[in-house]
PyMOL Python script that loads the backbone (N, CA, C, O; Angstrom):
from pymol import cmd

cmd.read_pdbstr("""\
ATOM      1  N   UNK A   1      48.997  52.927   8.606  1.00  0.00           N
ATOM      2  CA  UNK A   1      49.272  51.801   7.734  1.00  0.00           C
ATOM      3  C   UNK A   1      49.246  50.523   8.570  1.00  0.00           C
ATOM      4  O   UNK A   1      49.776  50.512   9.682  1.00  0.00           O
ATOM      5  N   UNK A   2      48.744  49.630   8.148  1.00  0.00           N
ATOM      6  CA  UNK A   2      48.469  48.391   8.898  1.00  0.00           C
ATOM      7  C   UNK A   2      49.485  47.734   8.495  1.00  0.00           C
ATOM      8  O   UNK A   2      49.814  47.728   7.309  1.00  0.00           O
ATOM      9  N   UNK A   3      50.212  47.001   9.549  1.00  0.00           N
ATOM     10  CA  UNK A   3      51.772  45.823   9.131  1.00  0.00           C
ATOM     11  C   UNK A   3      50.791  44.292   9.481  1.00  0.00           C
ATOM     12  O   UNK A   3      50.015  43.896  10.351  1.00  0.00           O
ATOM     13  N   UNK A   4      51.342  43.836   8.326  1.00  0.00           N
ATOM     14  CA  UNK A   4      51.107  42.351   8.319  1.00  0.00           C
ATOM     15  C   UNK A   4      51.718  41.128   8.383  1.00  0.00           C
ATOM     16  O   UNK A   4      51.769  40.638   7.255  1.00  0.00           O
ATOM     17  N   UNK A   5      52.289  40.303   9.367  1.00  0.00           N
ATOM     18  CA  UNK A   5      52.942  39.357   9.188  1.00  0.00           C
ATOM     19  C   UNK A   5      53.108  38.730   7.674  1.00  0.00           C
ATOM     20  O   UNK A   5      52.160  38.468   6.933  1.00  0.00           O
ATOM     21  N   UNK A   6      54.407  38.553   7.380  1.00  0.00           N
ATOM     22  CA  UNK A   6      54.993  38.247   5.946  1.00  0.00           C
ATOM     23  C   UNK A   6      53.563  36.795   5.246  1.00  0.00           C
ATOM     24  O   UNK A   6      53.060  36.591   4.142  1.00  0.00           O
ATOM     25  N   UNK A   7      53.475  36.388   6.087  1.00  0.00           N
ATOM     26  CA  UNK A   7      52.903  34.605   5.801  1.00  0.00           C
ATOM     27  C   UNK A   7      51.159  35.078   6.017  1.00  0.00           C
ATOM     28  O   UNK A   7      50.671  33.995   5.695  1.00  0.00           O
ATOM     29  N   UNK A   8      50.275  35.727   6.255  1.00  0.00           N
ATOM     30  CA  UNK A   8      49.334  35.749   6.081  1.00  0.00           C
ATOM     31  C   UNK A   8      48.659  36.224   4.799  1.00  0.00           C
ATOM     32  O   UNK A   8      49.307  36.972   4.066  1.00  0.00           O
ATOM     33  N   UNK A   9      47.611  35.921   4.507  1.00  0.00           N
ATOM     34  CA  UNK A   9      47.240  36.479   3.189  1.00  0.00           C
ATOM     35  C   UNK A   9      47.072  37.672   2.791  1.00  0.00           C
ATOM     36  O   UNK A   9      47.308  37.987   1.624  1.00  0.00           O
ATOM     37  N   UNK A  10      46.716  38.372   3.529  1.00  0.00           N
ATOM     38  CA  UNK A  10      46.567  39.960   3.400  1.00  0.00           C
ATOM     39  C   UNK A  10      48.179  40.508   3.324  1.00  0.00           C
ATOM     40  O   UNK A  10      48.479  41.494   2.651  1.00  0.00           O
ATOM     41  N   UNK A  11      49.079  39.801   4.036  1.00  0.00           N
ATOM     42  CA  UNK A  11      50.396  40.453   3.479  1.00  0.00           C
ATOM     43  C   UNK A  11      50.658  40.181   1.643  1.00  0.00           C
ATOM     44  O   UNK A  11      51.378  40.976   1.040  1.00  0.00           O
ATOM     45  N   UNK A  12      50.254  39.459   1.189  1.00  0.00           N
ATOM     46  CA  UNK A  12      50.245  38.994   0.223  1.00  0.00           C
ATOM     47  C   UNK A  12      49.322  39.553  -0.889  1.00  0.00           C
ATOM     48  O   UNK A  12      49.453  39.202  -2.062  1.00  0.00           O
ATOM     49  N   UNK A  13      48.312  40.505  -0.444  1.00  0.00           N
ATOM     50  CA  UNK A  13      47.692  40.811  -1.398  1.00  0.00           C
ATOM     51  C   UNK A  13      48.144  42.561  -0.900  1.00  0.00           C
ATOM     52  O   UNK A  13      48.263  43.127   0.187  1.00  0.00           O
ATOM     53  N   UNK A  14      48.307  43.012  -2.447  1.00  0.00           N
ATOM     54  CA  UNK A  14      48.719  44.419  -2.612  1.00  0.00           C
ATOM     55  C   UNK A  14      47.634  44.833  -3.732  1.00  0.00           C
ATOM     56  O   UNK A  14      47.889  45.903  -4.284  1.00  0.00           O
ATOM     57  N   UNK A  15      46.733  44.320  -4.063  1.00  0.00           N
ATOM     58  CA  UNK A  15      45.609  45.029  -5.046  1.00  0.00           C
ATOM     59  C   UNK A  15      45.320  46.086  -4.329  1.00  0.00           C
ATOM     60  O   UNK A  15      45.392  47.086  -5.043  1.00  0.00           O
ATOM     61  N   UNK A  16      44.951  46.394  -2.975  1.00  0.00           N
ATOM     62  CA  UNK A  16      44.329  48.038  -2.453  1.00  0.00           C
ATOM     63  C   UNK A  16      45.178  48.628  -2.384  1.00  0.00           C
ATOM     64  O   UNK A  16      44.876  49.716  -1.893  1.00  0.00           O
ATOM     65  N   UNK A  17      46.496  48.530  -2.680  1.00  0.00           N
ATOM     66  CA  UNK A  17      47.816  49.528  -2.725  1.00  0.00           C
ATOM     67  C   UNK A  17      47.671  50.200  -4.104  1.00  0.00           C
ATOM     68  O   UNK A  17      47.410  51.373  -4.370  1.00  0.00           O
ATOM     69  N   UNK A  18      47.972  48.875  -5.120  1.00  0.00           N
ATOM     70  CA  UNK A  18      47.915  48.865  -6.367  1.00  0.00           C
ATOM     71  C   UNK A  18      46.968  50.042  -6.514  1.00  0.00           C
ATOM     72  O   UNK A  18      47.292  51.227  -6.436  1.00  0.00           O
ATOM     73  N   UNK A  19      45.695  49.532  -6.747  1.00  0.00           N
ATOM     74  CA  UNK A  19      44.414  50.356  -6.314  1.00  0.00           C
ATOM     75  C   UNK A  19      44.647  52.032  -6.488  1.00  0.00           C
ATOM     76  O   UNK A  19      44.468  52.832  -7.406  1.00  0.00           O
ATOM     77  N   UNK A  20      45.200  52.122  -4.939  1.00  0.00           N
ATOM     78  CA  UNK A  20      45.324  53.965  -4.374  1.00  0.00           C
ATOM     79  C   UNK A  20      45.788  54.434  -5.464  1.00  0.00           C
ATOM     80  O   UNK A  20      45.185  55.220  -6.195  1.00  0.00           O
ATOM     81  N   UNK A  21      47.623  53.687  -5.776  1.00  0.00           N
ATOM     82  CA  UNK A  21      48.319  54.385  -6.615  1.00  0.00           C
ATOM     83  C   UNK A  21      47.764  55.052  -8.390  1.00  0.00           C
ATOM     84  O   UNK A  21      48.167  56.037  -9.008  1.00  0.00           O
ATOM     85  N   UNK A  22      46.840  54.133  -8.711  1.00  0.00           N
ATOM     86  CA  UNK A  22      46.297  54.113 -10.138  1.00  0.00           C
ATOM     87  C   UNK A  22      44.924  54.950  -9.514  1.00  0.00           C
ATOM     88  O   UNK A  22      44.051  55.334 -10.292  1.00  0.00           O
ATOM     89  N   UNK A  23      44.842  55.149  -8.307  1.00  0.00           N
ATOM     90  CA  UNK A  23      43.990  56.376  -8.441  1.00  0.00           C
ATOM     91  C   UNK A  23      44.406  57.696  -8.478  1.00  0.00           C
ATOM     92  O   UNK A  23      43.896  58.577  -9.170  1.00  0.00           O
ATOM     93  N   UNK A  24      45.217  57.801  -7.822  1.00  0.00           N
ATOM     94  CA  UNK A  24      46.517  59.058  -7.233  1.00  0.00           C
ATOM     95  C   UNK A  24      46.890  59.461  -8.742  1.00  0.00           C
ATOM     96  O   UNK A  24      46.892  60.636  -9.109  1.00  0.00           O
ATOM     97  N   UNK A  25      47.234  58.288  -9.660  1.00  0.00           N
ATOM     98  CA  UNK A  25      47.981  58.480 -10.952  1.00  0.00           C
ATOM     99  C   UNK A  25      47.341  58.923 -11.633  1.00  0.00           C
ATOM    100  O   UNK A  25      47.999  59.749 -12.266  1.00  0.00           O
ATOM    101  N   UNK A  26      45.616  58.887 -12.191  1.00  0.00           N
ATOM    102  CA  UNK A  26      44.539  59.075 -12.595  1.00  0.00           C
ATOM    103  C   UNK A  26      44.283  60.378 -12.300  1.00  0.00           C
ATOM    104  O   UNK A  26      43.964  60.901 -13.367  1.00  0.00           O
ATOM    105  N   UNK A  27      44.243  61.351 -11.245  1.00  0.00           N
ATOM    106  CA  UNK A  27      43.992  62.182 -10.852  1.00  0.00           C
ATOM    107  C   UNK A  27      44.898  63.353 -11.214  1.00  0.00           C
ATOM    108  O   UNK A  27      44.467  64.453 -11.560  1.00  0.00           O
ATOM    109  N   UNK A  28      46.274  63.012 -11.102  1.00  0.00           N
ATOM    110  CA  UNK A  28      47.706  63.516 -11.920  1.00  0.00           C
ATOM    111  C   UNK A  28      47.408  63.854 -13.355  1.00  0.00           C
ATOM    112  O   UNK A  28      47.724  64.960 -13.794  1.00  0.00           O
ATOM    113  N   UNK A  29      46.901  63.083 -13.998  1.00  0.00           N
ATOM    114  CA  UNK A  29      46.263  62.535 -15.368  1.00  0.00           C
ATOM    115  C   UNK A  29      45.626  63.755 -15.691  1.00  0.00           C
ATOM    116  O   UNK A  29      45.804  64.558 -16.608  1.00  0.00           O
ATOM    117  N   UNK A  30      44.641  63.707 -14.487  1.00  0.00           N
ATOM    118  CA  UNK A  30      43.160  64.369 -15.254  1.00  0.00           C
ATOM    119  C   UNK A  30      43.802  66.233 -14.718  1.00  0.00           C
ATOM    120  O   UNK A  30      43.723  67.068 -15.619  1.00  0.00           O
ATOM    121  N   UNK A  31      44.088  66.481 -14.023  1.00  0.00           N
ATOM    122  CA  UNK A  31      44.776  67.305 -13.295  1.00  0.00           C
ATOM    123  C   UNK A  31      45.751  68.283 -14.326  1.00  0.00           C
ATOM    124  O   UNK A  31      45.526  69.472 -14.552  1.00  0.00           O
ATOM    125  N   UNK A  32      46.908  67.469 -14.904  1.00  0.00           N
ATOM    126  CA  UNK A  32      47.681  67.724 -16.147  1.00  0.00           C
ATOM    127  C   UNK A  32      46.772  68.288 -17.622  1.00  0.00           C
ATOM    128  O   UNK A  32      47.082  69.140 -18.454  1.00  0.00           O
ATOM    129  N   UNK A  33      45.557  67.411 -17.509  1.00  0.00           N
ATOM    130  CA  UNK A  33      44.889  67.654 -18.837  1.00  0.00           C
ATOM    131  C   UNK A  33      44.094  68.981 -18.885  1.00  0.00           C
ATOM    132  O   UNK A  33      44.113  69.783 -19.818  1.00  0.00           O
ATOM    133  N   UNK A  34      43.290  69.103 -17.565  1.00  0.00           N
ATOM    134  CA  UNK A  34      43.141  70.256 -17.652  1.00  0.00           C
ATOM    135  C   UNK A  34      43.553  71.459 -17.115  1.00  0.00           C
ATOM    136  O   UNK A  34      42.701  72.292 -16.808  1.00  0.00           O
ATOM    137  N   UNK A  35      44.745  71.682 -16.951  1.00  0.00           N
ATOM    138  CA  UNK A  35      45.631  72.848 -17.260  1.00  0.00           C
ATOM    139  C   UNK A  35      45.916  73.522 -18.747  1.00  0.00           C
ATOM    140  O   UNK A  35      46.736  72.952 -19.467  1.00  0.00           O
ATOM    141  N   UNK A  36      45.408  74.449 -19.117  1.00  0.00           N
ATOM    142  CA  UNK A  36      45.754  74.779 -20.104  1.00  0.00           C
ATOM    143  C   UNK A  36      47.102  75.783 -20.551  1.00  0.00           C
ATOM    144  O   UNK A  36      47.408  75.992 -21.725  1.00  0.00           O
ATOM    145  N   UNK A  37      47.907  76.409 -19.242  1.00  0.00           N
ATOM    146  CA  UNK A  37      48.849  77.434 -18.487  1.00  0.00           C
ATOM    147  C   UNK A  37      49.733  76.618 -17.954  1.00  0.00           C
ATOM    148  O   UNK A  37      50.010  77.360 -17.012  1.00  0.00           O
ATOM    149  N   UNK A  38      50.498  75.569 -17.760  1.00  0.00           N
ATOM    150  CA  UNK A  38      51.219  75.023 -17.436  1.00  0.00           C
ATOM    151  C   UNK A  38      52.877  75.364 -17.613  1.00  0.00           C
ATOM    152  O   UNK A  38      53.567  75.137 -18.606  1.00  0.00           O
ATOM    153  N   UNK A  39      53.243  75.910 -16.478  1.00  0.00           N
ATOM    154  CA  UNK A  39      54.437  76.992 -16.563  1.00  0.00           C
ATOM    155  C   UNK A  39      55.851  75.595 -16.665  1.00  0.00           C
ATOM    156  O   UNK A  39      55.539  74.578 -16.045  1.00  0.00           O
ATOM    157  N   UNK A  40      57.052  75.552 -17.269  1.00  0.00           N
ATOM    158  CA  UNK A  40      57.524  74.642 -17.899  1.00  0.00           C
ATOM    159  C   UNK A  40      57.911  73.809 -16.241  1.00  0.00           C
ATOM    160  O   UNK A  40      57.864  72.579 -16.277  1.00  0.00           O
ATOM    161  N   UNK A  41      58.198  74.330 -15.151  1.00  0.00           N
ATOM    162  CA  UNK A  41      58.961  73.628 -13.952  1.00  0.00           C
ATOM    163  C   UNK A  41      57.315  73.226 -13.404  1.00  0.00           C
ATOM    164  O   UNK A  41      57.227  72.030 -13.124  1.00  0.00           O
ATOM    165  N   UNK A  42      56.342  73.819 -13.258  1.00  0.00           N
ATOM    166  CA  UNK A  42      54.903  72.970 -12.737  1.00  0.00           C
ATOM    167  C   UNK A  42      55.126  71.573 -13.773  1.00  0.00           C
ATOM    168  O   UNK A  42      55.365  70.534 -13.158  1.00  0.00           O
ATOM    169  N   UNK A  43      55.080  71.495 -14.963  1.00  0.00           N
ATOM    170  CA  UNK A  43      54.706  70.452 -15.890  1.00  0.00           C
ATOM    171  C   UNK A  43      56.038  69.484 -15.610  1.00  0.00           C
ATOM    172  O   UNK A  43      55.890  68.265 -15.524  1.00  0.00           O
ATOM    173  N   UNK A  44      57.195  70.037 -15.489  1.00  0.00           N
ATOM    174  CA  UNK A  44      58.162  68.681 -15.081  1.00  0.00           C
ATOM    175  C   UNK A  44      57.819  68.386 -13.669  1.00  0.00           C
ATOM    176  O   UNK A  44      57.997  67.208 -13.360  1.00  0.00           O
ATOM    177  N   UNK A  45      57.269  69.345 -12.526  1.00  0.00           N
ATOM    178  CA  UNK A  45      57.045  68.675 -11.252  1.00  0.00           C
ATOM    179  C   UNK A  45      56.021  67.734 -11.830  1.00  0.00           C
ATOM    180  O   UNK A  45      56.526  66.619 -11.701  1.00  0.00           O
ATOM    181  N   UNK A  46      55.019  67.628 -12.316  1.00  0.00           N
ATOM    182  CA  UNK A  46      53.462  67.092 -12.563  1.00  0.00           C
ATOM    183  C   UNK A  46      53.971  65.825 -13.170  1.00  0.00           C
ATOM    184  O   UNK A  46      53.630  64.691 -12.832  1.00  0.00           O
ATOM    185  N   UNK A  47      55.029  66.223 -14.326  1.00  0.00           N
ATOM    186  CA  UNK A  47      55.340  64.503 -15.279  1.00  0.00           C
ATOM    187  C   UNK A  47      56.670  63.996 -13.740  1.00  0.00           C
ATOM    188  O   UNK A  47      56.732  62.772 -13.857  1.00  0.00           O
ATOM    189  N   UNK A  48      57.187  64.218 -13.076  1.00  0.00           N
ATOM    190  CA  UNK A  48      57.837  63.597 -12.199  1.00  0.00           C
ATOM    191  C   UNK A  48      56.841  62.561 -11.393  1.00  0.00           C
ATOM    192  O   UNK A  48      57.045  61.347 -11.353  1.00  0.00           O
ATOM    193  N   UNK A  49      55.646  63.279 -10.707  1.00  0.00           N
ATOM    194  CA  UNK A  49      54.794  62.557  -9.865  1.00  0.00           C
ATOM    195  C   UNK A  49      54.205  61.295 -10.880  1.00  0.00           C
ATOM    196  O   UNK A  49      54.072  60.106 -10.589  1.00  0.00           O
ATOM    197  N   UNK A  50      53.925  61.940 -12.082  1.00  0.00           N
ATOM    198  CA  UNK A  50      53.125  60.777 -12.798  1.00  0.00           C
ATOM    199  C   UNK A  50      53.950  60.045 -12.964  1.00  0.00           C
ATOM    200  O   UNK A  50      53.634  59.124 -12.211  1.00  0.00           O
ATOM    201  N   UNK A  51      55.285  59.636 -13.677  1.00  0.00           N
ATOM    202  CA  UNK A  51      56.037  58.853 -13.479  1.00  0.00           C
ATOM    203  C   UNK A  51      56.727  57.957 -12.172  1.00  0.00           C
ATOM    204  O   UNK A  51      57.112  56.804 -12.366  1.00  0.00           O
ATOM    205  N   UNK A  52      56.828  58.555 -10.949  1.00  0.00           N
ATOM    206  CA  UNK A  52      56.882  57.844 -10.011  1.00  0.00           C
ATOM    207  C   UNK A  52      55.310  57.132  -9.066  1.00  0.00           C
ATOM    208  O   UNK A  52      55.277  56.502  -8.009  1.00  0.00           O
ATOM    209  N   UNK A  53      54.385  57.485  -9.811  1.00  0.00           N
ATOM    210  CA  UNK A  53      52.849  56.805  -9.446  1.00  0.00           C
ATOM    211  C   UNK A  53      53.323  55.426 -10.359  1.00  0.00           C
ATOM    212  O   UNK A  53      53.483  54.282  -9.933  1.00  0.00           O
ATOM    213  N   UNK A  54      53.483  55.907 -11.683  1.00  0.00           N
ATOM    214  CA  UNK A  54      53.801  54.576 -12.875  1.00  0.00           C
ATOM    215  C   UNK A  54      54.614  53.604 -11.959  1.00  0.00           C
ATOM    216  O   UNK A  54      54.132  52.560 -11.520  1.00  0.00           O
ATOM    217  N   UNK A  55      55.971  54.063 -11.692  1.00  0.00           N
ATOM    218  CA  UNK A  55      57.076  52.873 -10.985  1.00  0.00           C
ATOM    219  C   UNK A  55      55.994  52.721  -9.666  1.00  0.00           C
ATOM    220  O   UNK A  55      54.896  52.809 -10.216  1.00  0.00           O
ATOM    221  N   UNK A  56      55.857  52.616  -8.826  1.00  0.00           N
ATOM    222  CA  UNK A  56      55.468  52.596  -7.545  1.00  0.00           C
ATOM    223  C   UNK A  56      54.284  51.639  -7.871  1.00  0.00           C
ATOM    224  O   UNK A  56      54.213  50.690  -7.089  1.00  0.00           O
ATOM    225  N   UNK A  57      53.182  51.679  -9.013  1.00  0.00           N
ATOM    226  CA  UNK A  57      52.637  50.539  -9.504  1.00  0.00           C
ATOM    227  C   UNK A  57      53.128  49.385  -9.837  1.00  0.00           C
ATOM    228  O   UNK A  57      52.861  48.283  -9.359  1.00  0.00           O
ATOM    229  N   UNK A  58      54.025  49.726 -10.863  1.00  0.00           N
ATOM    230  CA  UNK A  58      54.998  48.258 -11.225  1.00  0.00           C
ATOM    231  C   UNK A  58      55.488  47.709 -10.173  1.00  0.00           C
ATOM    232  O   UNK A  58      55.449  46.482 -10.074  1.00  0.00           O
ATOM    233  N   UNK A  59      56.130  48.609  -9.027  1.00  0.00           N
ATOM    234  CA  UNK A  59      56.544  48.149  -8.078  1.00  0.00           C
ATOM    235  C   UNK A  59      55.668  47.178  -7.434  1.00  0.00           C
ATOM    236  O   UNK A  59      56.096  46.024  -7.465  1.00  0.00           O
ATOM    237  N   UNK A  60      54.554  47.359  -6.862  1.00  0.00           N
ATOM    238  CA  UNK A  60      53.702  47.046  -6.248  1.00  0.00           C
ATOM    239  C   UNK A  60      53.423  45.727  -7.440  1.00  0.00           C
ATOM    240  O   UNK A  60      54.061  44.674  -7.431  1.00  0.00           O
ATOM    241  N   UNK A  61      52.717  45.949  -8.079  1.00  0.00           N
ATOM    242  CA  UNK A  61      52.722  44.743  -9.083  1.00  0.00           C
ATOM    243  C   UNK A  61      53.741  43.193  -9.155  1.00  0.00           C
ATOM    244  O   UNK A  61      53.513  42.001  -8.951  1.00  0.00           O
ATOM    245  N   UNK A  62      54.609  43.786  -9.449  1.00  0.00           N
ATOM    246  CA  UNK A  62      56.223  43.094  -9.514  1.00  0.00           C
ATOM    247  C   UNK A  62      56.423  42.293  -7.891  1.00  0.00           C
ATOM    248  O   UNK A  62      57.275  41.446  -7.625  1.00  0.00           O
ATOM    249  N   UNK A  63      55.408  42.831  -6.986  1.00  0.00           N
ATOM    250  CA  UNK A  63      55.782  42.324  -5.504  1.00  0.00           C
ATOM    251  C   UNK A  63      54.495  41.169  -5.208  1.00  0.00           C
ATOM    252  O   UNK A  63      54.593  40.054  -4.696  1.00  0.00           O
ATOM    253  N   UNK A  64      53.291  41.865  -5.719  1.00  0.00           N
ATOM    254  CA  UNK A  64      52.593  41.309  -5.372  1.00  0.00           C
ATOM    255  C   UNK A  64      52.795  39.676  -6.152  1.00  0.00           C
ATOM    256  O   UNK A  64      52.359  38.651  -5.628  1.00  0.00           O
ATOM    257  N   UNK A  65      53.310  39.694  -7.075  1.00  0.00           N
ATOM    258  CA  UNK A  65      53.770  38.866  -8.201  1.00  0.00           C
ATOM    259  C   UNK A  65      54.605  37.516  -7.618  1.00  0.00           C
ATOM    260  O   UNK A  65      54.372  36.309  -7.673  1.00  0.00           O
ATOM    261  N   UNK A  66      55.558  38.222  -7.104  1.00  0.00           N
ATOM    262  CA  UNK A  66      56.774  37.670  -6.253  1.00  0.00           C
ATOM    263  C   UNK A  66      56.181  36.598  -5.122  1.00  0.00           C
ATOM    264  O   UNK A  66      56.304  35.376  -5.044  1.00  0.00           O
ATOM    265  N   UNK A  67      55.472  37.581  -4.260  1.00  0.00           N
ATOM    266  CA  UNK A  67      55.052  37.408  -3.185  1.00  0.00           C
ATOM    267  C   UNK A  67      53.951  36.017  -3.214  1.00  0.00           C
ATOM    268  O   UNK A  67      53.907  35.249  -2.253  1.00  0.00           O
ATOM    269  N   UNK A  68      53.025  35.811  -4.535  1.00  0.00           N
ATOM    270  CA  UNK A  68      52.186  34.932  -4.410  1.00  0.00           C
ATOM    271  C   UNK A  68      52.879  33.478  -5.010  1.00  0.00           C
ATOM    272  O   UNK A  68      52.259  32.418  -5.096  1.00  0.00           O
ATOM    273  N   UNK A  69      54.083  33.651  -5.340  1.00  0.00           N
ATOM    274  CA  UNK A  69      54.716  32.727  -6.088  1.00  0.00           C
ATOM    275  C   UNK A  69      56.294  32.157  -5.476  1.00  0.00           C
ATOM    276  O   UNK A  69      57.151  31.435  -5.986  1.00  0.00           O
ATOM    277  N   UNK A  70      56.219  32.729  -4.392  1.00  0.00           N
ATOM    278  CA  UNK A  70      57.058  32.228  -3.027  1.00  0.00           C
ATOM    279  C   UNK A  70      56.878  31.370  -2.975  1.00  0.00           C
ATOM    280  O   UNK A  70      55.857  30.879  -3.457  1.00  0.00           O
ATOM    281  N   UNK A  71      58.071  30.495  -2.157  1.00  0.00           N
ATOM    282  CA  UNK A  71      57.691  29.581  -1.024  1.00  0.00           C
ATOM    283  C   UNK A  71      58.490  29.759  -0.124  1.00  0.00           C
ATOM    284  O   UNK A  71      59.377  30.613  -0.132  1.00  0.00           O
ATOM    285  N   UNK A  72      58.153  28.595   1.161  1.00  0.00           N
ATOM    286  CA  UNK A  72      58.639  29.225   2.559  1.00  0.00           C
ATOM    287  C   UNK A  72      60.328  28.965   2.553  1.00  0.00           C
ATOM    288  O   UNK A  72      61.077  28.129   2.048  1.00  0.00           O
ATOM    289  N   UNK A  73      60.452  29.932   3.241  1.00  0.00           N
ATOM    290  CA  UNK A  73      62.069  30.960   3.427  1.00  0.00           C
ATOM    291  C   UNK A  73      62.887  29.214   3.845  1.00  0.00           C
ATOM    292  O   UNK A  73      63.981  29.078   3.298  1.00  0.00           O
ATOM    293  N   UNK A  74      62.557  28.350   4.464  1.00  0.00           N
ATOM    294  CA  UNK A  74      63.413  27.227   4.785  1.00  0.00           C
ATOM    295  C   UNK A  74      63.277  26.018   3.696  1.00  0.00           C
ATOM    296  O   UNK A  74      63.870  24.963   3.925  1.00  0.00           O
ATOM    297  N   UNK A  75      62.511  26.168   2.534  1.00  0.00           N
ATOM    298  CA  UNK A  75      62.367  25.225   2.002  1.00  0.00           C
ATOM    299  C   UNK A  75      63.874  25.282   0.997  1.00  0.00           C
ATOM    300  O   UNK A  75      64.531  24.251   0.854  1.00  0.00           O
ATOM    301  N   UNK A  76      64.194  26.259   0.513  1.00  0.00           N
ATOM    302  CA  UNK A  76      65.480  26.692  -0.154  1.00  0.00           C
ATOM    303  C   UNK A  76      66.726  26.047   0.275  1.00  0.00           C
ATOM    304  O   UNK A  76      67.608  25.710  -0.515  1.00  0.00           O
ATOM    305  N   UNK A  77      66.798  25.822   2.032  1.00  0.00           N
ATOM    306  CA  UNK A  77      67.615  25.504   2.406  1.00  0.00           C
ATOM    307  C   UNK A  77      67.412  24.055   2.487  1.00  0.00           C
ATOM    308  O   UNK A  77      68.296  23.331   2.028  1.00  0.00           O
ATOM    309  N   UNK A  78      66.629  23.666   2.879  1.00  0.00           N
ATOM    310  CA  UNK A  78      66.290  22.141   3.507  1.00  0.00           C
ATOM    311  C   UNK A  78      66.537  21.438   2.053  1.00  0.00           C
ATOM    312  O   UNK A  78      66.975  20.288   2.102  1.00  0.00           O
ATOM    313  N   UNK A  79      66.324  21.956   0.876  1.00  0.00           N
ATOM    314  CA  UNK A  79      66.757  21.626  -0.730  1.00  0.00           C
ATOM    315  C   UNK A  79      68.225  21.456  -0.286  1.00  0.00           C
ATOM    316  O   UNK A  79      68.540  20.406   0.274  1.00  0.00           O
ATOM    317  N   UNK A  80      68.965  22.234  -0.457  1.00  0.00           N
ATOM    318  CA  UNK A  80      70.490  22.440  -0.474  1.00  0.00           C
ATOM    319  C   UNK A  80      71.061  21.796   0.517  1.00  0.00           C
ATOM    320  O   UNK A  80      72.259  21.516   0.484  1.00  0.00           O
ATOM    321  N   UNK A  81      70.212  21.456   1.603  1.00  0.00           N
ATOM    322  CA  UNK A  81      70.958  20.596   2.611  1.00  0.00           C
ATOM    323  C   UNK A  81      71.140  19.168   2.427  1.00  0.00           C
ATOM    324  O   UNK A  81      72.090  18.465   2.773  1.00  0.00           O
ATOM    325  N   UNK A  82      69.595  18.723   1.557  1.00  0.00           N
ATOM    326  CA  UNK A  82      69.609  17.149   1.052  1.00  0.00           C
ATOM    327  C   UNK A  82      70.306  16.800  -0.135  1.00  0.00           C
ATOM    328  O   UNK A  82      70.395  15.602  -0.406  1.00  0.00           O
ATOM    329  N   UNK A  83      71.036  18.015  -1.214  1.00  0.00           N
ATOM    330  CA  UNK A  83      71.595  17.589  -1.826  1.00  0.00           C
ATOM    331  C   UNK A  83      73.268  17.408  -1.601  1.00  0.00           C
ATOM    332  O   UNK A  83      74.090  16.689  -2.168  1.00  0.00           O
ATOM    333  N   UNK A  84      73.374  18.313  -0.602  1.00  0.00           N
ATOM    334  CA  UNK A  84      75.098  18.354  -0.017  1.00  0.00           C
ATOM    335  C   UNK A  84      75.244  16.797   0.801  1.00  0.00           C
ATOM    336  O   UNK A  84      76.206  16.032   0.715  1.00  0.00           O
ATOM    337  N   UNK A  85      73.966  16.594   1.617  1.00  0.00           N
ATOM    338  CA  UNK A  85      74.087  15.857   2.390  1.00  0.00           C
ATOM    339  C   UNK A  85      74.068  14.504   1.501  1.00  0.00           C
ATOM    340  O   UNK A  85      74.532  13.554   2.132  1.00  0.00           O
ATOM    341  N   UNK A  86      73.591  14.146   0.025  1.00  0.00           N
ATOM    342  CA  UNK A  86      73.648  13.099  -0.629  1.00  0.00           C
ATOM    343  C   UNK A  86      75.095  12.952  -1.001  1.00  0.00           C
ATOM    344  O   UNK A  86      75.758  11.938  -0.785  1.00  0.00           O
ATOM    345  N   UNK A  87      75.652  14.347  -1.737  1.00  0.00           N
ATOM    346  CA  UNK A  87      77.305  13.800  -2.159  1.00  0.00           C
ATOM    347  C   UNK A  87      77.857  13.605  -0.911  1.00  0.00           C
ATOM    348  O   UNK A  87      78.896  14.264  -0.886  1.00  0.00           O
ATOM    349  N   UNK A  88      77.749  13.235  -0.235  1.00  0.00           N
ATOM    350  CA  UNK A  88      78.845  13.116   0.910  1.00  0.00           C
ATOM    351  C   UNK A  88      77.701  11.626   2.166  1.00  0.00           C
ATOM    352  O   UNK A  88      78.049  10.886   3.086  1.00  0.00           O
ATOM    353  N   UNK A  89      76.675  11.817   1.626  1.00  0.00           N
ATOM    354  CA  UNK A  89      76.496  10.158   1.815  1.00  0.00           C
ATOM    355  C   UNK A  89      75.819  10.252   3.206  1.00  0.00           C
ATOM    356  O   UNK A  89      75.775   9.221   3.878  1.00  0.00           O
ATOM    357  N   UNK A  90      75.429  11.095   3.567  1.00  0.00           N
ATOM    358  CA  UNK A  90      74.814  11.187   4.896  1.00  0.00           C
ATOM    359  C   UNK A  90      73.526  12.174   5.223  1.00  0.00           C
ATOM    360  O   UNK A  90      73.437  13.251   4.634  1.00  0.00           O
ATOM    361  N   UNK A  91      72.821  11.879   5.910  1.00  0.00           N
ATOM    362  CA  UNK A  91      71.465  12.440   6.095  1.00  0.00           C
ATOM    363  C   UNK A  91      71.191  13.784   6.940  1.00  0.00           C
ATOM    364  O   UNK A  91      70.956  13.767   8.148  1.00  0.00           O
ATOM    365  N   UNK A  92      71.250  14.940   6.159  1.00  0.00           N
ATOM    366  CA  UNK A  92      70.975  16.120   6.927  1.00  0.00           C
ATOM    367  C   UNK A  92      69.826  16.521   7.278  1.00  0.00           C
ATOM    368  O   UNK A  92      69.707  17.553   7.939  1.00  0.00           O
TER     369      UNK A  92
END
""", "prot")
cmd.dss("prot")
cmd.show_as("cartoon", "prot")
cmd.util.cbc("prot")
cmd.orient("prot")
C-alpha cells in the first residue's frame, strides 16, 4: 500500500480504492447469484462480506468527500485566534 502525505493530491483522491471495493463487492454479487445450494451460515458469511464491501465504500466515499472539501489544519485556528484577539483588542 502506498502512504501519501495528507496535503498532496493523490492523498486526496480515493476513486482507485473506491474502485477495488465495488469490484470485490460485484464479484460477492455475482458469486451469491450463482449459487444455487447455499447452506444458511455460507449465505450469512457471503451477506456479511457484501455488506461490509457496501460500508467500506461509503466509507471511502464519505472521506474522499471530506477530504476534497478541507482546508488547511491552521486555518481553523488562525480564525479563532483573530476573533479572541478582537474582543480583547489586540492583535494575535
Amino acid at each position: 500500500m502506498t502512504s501519501y502525505p495528507t496535503d498532496t493530491p493523490a492523498a486526496l483522491d480515493l476513486q482507485n480504492e473506491v474502485a477495488a471495493t465495488r469490484e470485490v463487492l460485484d464479484g460477492l454479487l455475482r458469486l451469491w447469484r450463482a449459487q444455487t445450494d447455499l447452506s444458511i451460515d455460507d449465505a450469512r458469511r457471503l451477506s456479511v462480506l457484501v455488506f461490509n464491501g457496501a460500508r467500506t465504500a461509503a466509507i471511502l466515499i464519505t472521506h474522499q468527500v471530506r477530504l476534497a472539501d478541507r482546508t488547511p489544519d491552521t486555518d481553523w485556528m488562525d480564525a479563532v485566534l483573530d476573533q479572541f484577539g478582537q474582543g480583547l483588542e489586540i492583535d494575535l
